[in-house]
C-alpha positions in Angstrom: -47.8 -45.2 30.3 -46.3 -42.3 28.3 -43.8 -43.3 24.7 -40.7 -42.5 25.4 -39.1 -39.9 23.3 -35.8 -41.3 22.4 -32.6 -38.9 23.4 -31.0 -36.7 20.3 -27.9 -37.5 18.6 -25.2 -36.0 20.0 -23.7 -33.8 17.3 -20.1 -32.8 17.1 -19.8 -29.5 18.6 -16.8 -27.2 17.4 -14.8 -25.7 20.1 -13.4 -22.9 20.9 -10.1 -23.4 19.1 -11.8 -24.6 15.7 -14.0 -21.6 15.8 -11.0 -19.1 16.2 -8.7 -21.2 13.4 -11.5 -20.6 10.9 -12.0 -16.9 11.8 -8.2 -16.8 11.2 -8.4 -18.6 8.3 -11.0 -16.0 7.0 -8.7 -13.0 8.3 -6.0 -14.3 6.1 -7.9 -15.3 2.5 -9.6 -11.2 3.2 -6.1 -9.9 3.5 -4.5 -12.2 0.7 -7.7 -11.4 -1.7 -6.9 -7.5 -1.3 -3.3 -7.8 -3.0 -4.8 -10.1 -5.5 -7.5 -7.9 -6.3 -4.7 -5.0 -6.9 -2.5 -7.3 -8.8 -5.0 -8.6 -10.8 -7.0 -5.4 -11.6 -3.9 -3.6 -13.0 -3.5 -6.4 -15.8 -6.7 -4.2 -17.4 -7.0 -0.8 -15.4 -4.4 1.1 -17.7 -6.7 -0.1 -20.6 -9.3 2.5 -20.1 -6.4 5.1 -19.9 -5.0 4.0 -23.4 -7.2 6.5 -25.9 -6.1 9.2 -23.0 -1.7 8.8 -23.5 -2.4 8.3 -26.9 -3.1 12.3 -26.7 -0.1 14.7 -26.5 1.1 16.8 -23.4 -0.3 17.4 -21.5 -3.0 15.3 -21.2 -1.3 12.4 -22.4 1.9 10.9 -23.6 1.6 10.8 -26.8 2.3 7.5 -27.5 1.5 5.9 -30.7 -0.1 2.0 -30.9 3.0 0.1 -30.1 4.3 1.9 -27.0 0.6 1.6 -26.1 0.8 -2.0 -26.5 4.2 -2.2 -24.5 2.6 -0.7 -21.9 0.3 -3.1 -21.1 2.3 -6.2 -22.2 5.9 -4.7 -20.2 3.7 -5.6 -17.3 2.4 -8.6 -17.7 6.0 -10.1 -19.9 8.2 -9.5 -16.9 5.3 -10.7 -14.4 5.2 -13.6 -17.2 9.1 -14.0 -17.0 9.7 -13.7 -13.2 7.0 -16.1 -12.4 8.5 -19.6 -12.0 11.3 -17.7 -9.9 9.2 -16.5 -7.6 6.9 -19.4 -6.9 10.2 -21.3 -6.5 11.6 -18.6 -4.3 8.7 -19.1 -2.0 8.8 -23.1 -1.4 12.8 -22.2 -0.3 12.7 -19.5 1.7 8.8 -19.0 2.6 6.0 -17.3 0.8 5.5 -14.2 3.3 8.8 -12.6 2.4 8.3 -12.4 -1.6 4.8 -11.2 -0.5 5.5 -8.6 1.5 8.6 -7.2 -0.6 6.5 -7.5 -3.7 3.9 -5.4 -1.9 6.1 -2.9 -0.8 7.6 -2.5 -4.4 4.1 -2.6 -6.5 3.2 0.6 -4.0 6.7 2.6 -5.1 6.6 1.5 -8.7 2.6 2.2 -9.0 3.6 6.2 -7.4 6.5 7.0 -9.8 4.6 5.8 -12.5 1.8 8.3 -11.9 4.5 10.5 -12.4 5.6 9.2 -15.6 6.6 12.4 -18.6 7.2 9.8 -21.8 6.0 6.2 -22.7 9.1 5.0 -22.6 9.4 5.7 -18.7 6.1 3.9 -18.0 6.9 1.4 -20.0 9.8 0.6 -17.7 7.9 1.0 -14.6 5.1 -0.7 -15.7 7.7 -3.9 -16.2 9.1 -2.9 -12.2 5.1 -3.5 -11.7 5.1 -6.3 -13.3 8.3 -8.1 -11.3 6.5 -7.2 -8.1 3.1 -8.7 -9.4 5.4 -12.0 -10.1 6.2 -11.9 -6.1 2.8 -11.3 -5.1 0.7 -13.6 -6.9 2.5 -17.3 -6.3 2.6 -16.3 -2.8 -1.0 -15.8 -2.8 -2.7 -18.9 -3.9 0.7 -20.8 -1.7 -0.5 -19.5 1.7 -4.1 -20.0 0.9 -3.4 -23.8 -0.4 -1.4 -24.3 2.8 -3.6 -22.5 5.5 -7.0 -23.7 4.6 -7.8 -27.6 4.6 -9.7 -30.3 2.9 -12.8 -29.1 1.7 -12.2 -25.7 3.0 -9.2 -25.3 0.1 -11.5 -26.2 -2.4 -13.7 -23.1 -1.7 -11.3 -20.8 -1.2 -9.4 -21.2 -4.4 -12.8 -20.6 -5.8 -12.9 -17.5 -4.3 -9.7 -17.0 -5.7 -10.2 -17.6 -9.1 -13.4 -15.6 -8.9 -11.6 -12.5 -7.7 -8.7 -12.8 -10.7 -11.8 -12.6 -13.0 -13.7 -10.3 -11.4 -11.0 -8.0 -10.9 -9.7 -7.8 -14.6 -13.6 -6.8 -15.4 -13.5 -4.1 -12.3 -10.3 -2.1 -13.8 -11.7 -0.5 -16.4 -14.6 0.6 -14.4 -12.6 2.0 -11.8 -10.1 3.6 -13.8 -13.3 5.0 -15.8 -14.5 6.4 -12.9 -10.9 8.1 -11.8 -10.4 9.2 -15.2 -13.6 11.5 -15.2 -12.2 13.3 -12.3 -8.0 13.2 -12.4 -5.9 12.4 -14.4 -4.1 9.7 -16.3 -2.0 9.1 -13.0 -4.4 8.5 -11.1 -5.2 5.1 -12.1 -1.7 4.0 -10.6 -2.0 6.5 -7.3 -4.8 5.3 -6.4 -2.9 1.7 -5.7 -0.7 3.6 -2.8 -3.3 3.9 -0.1 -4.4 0.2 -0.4 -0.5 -0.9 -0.4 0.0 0.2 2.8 -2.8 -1.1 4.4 -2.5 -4.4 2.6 1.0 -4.3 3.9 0.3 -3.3 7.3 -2.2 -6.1 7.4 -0.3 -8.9 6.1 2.7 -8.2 8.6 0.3 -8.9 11.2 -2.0 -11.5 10.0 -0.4 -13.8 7.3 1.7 -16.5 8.3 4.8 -18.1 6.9 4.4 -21.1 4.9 7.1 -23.1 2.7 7.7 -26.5 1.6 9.3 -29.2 3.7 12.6 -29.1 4.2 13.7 -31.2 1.2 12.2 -28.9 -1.1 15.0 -26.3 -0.7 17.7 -28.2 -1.9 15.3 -29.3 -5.1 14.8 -25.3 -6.1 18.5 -24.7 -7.1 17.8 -24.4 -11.2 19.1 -21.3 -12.1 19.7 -22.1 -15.9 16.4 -23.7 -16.3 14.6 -20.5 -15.0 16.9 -18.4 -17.2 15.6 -20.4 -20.0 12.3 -20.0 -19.6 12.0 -16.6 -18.9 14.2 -15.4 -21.6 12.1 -17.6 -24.6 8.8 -16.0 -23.5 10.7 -12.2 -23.7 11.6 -13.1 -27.1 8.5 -15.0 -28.6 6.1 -11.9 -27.0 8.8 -9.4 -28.6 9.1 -10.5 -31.7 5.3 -10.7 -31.4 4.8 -7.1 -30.5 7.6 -6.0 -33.4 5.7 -8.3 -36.1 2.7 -6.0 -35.2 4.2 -2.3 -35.2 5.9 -3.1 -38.3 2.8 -4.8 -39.9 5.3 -7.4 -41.3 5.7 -10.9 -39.5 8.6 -11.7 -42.3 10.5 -8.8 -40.9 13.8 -9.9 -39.5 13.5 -7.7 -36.2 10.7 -10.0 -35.6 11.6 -12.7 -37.2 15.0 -13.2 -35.0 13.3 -13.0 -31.8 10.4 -15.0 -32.1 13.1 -17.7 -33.0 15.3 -17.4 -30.3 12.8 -17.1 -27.8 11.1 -20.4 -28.9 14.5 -21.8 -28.9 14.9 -21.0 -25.7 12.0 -22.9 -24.9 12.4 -25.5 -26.4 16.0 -25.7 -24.9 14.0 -24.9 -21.3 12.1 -27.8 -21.8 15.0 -29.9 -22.7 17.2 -29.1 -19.7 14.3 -29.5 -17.3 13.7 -33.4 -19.1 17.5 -33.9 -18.2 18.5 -31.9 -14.9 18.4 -33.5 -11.7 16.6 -31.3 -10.1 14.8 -29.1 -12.2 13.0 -25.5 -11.6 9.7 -27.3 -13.3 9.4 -31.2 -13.8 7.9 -31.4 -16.9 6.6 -34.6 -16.7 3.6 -33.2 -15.3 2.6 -32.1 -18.5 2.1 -35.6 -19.6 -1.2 -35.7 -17.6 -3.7 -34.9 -19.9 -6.1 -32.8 -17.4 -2.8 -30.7 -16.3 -1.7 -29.9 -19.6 -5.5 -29.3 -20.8 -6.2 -27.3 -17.7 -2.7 -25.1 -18.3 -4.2 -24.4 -21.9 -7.4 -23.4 -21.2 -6.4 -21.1 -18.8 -4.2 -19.6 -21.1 -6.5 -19.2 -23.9 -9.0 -17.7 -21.5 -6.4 -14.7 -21.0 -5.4 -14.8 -24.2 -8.9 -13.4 -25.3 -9.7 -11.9 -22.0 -7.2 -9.4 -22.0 -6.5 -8.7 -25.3 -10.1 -8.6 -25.7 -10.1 -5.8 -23.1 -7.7 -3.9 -24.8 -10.0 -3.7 -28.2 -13.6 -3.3 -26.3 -11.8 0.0 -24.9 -11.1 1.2 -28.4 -14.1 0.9 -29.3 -16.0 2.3 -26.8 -13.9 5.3 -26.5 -13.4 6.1 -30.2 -15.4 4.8 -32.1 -19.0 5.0 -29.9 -17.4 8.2 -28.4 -17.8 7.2 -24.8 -16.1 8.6 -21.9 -13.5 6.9 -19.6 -16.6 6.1 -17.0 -19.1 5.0 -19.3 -16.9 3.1 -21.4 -15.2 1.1 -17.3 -19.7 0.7 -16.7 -19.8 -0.6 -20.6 -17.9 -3.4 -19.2 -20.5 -4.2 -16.5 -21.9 -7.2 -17.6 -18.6 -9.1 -17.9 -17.7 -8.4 -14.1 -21.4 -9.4 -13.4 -21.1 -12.6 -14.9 -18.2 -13.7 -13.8 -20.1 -13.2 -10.2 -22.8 -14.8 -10.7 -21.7 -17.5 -12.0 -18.2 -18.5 -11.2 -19.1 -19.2 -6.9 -21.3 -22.0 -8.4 -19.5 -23.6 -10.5 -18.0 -26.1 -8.3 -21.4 -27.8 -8.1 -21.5 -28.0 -11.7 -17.5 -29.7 -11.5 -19.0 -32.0 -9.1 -22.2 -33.5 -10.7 -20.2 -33.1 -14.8 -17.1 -33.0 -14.2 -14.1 -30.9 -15.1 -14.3 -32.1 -19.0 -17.0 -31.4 -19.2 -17.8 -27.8 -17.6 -14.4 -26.7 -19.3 -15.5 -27.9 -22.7 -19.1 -26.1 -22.3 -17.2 -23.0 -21.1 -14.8 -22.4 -23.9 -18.1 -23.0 -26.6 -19.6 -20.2 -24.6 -16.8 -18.1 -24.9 -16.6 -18.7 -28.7 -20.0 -17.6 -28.9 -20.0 -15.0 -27.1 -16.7 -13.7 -29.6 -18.7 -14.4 -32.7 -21.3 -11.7 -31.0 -19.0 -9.4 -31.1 -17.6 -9.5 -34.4 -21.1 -8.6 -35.6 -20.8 -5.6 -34.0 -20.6 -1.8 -35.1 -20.3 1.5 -34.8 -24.7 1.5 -34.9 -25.1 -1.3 -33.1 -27.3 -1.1 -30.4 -25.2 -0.6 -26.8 -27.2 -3.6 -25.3 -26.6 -5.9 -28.1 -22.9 -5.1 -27.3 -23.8 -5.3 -23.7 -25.7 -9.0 -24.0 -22.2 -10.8 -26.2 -20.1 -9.3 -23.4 -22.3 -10.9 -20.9 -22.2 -14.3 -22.8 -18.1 -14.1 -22.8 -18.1 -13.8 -19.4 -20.0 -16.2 -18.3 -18.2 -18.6 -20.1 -14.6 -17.6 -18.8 -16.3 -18.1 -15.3 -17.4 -22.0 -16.4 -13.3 -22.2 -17.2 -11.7 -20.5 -14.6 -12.3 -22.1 -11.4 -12.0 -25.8 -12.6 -8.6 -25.0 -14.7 -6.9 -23.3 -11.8 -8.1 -26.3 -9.5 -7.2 -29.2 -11.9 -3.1 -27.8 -12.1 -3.5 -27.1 -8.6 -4.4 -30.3 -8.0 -1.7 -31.9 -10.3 1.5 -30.8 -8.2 2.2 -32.2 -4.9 1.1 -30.4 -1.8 4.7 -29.4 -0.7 5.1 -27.6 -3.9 2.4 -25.2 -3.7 4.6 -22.6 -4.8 5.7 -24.1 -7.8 2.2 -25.0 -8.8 0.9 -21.4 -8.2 4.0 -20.1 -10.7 2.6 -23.0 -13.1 -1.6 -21.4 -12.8 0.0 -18.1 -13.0 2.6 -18.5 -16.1 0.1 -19.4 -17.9 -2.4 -16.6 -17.0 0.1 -14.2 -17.7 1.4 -15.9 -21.2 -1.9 -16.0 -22.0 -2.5 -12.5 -20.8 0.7 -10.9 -22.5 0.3 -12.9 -25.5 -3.3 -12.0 -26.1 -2.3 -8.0 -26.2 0.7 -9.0 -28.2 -1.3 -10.9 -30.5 -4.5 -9.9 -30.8 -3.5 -6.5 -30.4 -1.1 -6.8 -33.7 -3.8 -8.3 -35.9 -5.8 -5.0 -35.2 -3.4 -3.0 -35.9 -2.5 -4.8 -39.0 -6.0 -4.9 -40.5 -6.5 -1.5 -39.2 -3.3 0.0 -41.6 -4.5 -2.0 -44.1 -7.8 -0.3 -44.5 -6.9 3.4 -43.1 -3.8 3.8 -45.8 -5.7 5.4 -48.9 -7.5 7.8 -46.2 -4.4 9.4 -45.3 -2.0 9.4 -47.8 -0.7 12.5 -49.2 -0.9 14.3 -45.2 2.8 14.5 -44.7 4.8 11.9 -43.1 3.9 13.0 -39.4 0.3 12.8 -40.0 0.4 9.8 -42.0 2.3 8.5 -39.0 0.1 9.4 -36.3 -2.4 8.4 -38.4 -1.4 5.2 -38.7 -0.4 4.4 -35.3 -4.0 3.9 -33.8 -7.5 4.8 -34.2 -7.0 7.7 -31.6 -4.3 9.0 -33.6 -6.4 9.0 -36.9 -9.3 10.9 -35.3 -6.9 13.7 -33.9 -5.6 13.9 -37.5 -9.1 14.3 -38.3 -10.1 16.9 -35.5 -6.8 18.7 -36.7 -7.7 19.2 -40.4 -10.8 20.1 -39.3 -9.8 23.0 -37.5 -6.9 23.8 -40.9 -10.5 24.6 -42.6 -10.1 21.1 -44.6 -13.5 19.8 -43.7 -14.1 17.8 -46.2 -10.8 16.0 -46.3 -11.7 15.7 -42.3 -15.3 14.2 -42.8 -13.3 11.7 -45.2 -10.4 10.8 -42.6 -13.0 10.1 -39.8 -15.3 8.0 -41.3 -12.4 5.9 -42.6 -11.8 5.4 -39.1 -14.5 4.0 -37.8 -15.5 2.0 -40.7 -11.5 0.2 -40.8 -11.7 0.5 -37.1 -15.0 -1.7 -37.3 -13.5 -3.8 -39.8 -10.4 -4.7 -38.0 -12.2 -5.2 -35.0 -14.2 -7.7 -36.7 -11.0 -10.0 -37.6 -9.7 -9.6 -34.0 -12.4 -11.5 -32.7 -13.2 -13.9 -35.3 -9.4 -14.6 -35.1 -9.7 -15.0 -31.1 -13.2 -17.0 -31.4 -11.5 -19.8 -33.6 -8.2 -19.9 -31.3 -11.3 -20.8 -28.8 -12.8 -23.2 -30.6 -9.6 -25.0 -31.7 -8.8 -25.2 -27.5 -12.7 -26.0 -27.0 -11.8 -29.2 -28.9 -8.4 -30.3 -27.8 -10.3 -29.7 -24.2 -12.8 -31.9 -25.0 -10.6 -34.6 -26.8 -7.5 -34.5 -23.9 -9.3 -33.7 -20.6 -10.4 -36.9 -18.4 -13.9 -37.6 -18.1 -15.3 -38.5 -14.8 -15.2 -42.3 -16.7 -11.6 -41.9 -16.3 -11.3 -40.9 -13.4 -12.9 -43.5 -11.6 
């Protein structure tokens, strides 16, 4: 008599229906993932361009080292500013609308700034950039928190966070790449063709998605999102001021640095005390939300005013070109590849504390690399510290975004993607502001006896960026003052060195100082249980 073979389990078979939802599902997070890509690779595309309007008409603007800095931080300020707004805009009247408007005017403000004749003009348009960026992104990481599921959500918000990264480390290399064939412009025209696919795509694919019906009545804080917009224009302006003037006692700085932290403060006061405020702020008295929110700002902070100093020196001081110096940047997209789809496994079996912690040490070390670089250093040595950077923003990324996601109640997703993306963009805007000014700072310090005695317009241009000096240079050079040239150049790329060193020393110990505060105030998995 033959064994019987006993009958296979039967296993749950997905239908139809489930199969479509997820191919839906997918349809959306592609479409979303395109405007986030394009939001999130012009935080750093314009960086590649900055050594190129620092030259005059026609191939640049001519703009000197603070209207290069307001370039890049006019963006991400009123993108900073706008962001709570918008977030809270979304959970009242839906998240497709803002998305779909702020589509529409990225594509419009991204065209006339091609066009742009003076810095001051794109300045302004980069800010009208900026406030559609502010619409966009909320909306994004809403609709994908409210279409996607379970464990589902969990994997697609690390695809998310992955592409934010990976996209500020694509910019330069695909501005690079436009730069060797067009010009300046074209790093904002090329935005225009994938606007208006984006947009025809996400009229037809993404669907609406707001909170419940009580939330509406809840989002009615006009004063408090005054408040906190306002305080962050003045602390990053008085910022940016203390660093064009190379004085941080100067009252032009001075004054708005302390209203706009008085404003603040006074946000944070009225939210403590409003009914029914724009941003409860209890929330922050979690220790992994307000860890997370840090961390996530201190990992812009150095990420994109790192950015904006790696281009520098690439481009003037190694002598690259606009394409080598976007592939120069390489190894930080590759990193942040590689590594940031697996780090949920590493949250998993660690967790959060203890992947975050590990991160930020990474990123320190990685900081300290560079600061031991030169003008002789070898290009991989530069190439290997980049690499270690990145892959320790893609250890701190994912888990941050995830833990302050995580902290807000489902029916206020919009509210908790303005929370992940005000700090990105404080952290972003503040690390140019910042960072950018102690360059600048140590960089006049240690140029001054080089050029003094040119004339005030050369002395000027000299002084307003490394770019600046070495056209001084190339113009004495062809006066028939070779010597005085020779001298001029050299003093730029040794202060240039110099300054660059204190940059990152100065971002490396802001890292450490958050790598600790991390470690002492996020929850172990001990407390979690």
């Amino acid at each position: 008599m033959s064994a019987s073979v006993p009958a296979a389990p039967d296993l749950p078979q997905r239908t139809s229906e489930e199969t479509g939802r997820e191919s839906r599902h997918t349809l959306v997070l592609a479409v979303v993932l395109s405007a986030v890509l394009l939001v999130s690779m012009d935080n750093s595309i314009l960086n590649v361009a900055l050594k190129t309007l620092a030259e005059p008409a026609p191939v640049g603007l001519g703009a000197d080292h603070g209207q290069l800095q307001w370039a890049v931080d006019s963006y991400t300020l009123t993108y900073a500013a706008l962001l709570l707004g918008s977030g809270l805009l979304g959970d009242r009247v839906g998240h497709r609308r803002p998305l779909l408007a702020g589509i529409a005017l990225f594509g419009v403000a991204s065209a006339l700034s091609a066009w742009a004749t003076t810095p001051e003009q794109l300045i302004a348009l980069r800010a009208l950039m900026g406030a559609a960026g502010a619409l966009i992104m909320p909306a994004t990481l809403a609709v994908v928190s409210a279409v996607f599921p379970g464990e589902r959500r969990t994997r697609a918000l690390g695809v998310w966070t992955a592409v934010v990264g990976v996209a500020v480390a694509l910019g330069p290399i695909i501005g690079g790449a436009l730069l060797e064939r067009f010009w300046w412009g074209s790093v904002f025209l090329v935005n225009v063709p994938v606007v208006l696919v984006t947009l025809v795509a996400m009229f037809f694919v993404v669907p609406d998605t707001r909170g419940p019906a009580a939330a509406p009545a809840r989002r009615t804080d006009l004063p408090g999102i005054a408040l906190s917009g306002l305080g962050l224009l003045g602390v990053v302006y008085g910022v940016i001021r203390a660093g064009e003037l190379n004085d941080w006692t100067d009252r032009q700085a001075v004054l708005p640095l302390a209203a706009g932290l008085a404003l603040l403060v006074a946000f944070v006061l009225w939210e403590r005390r409003v009914p029914r405020p724009a941003l409860d702020v209890r929330y922050f008295r979690e220790r992994g939300f307000a860890a997370a929110a840090t961390s996530l700002g201190v990992l812009y902070f150095t990420l994109v005013g790192g950015t904006f100093v790696i281009t520098f020196y690439l481009q003037s001081v190694r002598g690259y070109g606009p394409l080598a110096t976007g592939v120069c940047v390489l190894p930080l997209a590759a990193s942040l590849i590689i590594f940031a789809p697996r780090v949920q496994r590493l949250v998993t079996r660690f967790g959060v504390r203890a992947v975050c912690t590990g991160g930020l040490a990474v990123m320190a070390a990685g900081l300290l690399g560079l600061a031991t670089v030169d003008r002789s250093t070898p290009v991989w040595v530069f190439e290997a510290y980049l690499f270690v950077f990145g892959a320790g923003t893609a250890h701190v990324h994912p888990p941050s975004t995830g833990a302050i996601v995580a902290a807000l109640p489902a029916a206020e997703s919009g509210a908790a993607s303005a929370v992940n993306n005000t700090f990105r963009q404080v952290g972003a805007s503040l690390g140019a502001a910042v960072l950018g000014s102690v360059l600048n700072a140590a960089y006049r310090s240690r140029i001054g006896p080089a050029v003094d005695g040119l004339g005030p317009e050369r002395e000027g241009r000299a002084n307003g960026s490394v770019a600046g000096t070495l056209q001084v240079a190339r113009d004495l050079a062809a006066d028939g003052r070779g010597a005085r040239a020779h001298l001029v150049a050299r003093a730029a790329h040794d202060g240039f060195a110099q300054a660059m060193r204190i940059t990152w020393v100065t971002a490396a110990a802001v890292v450490l100082v958050t790598t600790v505060v991390v470690c002492a105030v996020l929850p172990g998995p001990a407390d979690d249980a």
